[in-house]
N, C-alpha and C positions, 0 to 999 in steps of 0.2 A: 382621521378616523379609519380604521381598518375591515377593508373592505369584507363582507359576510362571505365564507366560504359555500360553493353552491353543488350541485352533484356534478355540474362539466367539471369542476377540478378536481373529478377522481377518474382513474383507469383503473381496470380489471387486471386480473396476475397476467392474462393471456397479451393485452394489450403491452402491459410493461415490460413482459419478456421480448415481445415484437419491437419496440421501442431500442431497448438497450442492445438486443445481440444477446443474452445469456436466458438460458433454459426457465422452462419453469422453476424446477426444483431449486435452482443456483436463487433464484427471488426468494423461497423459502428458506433456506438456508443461511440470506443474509436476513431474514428475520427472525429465526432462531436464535441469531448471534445478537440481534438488539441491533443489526444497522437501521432497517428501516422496519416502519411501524404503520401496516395495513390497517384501515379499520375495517369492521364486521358491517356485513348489509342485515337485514331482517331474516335474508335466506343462507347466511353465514357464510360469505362469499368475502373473498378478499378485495378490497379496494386500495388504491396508494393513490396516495395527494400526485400530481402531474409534478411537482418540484422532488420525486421519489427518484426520477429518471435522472435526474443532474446527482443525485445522492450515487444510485448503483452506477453512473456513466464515473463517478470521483471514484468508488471502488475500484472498477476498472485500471483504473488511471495508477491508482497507488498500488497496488499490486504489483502492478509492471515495475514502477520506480523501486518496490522491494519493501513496501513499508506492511508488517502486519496485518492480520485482522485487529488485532487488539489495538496495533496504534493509529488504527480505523476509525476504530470504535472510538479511543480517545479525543481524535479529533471531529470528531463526529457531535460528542458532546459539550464541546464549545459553541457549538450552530444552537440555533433558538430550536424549543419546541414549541407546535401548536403554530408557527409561519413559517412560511415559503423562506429560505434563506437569502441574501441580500449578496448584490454585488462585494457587496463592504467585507459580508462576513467570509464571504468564501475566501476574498483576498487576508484576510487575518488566518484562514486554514493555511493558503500558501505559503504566505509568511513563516507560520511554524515548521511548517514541513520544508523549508529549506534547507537549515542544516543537515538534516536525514539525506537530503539528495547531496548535498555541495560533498559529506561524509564517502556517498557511495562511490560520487565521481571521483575523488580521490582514492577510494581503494580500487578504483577499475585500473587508474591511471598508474599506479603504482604496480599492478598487475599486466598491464601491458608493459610498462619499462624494463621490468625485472624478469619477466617469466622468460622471452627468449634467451637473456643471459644465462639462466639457474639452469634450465635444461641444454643450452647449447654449449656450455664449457667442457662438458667431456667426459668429466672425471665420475659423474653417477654414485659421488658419493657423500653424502654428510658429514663423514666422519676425516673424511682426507682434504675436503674442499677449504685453501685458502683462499678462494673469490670474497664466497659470499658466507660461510662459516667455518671458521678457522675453528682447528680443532672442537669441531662439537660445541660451541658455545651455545647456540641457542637452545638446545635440549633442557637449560636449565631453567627458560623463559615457559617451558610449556610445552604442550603439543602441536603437532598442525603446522602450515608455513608459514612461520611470523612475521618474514618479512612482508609478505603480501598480505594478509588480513590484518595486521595491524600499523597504524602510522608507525 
């Protein structure tokens, strides 16, 4: 049976910003966006369940790793609504959110490998360069440096 939620497991905006590290505003903002979901007091005061702080502390967290607001949001909505989120399910968020990471570690890695070659060979030019593009080739791939943003 699931325990009755009581008023200790709510905190004020002022509280949850002292909690996490991020501004007032940044708490309203990620509830603008639909990450987290204050309820209203009688005097129309924001309150967040205390399992709000491991939400905006995961924000934090995935930002840094590079991952959207929106693919935030989408993992976001895998978590139950109306309970605290469970060991179990956070670890099923990580789980998804792995390839995103294992993805960026390999574009970093690929950008460390290559980037002193591309700038230290000399030649300062795309269109002369038979290192890393022989006559112009990748111009026809796109824009932008393909060998490092894309496998």
């Amino acid at each position: 049976m699931a325990r009755a939620i009581s008023k200790n497991d709510f905190v004020p905006i002022g509280e949850m910003a002292r909690r996490t590290g991020v501004s007032v505003s940044a708490i309203r903002f990620y509830e603008d966006k639909g990450l987290i979901e204050p309820v209203r007091t009688g005097g129309n005061q924001r309150r967040f369940l205390r399992s709000d702080i491991r939400r905006v502390s995961f924000i934090l967290i995935a930002q840094q790793l590079g991952l959207s607001l929106s693919e935030i949001q989408a993992e976001f909505a895998k978590l139950p609504h109306g309970r605290t989120p469970t060991a179990r399910d956070w670890r099923r968020i990580s789980a998804s959110i792995r390839s995103h990471l294992d993805a960026r570690i390999a574009q970093l890695e690929r950008t460390r490998d290559r980037l002193d070659g591309c700038i230290g060979c000399g030649c300062l030019s795309l269109r002369k360069c038979a290192i890393y593009n022989p006559d112009d080739r990748l111009a026809a791939e796109g824009p932008g440096p393909r060998q490092i943003l894309e496998a």
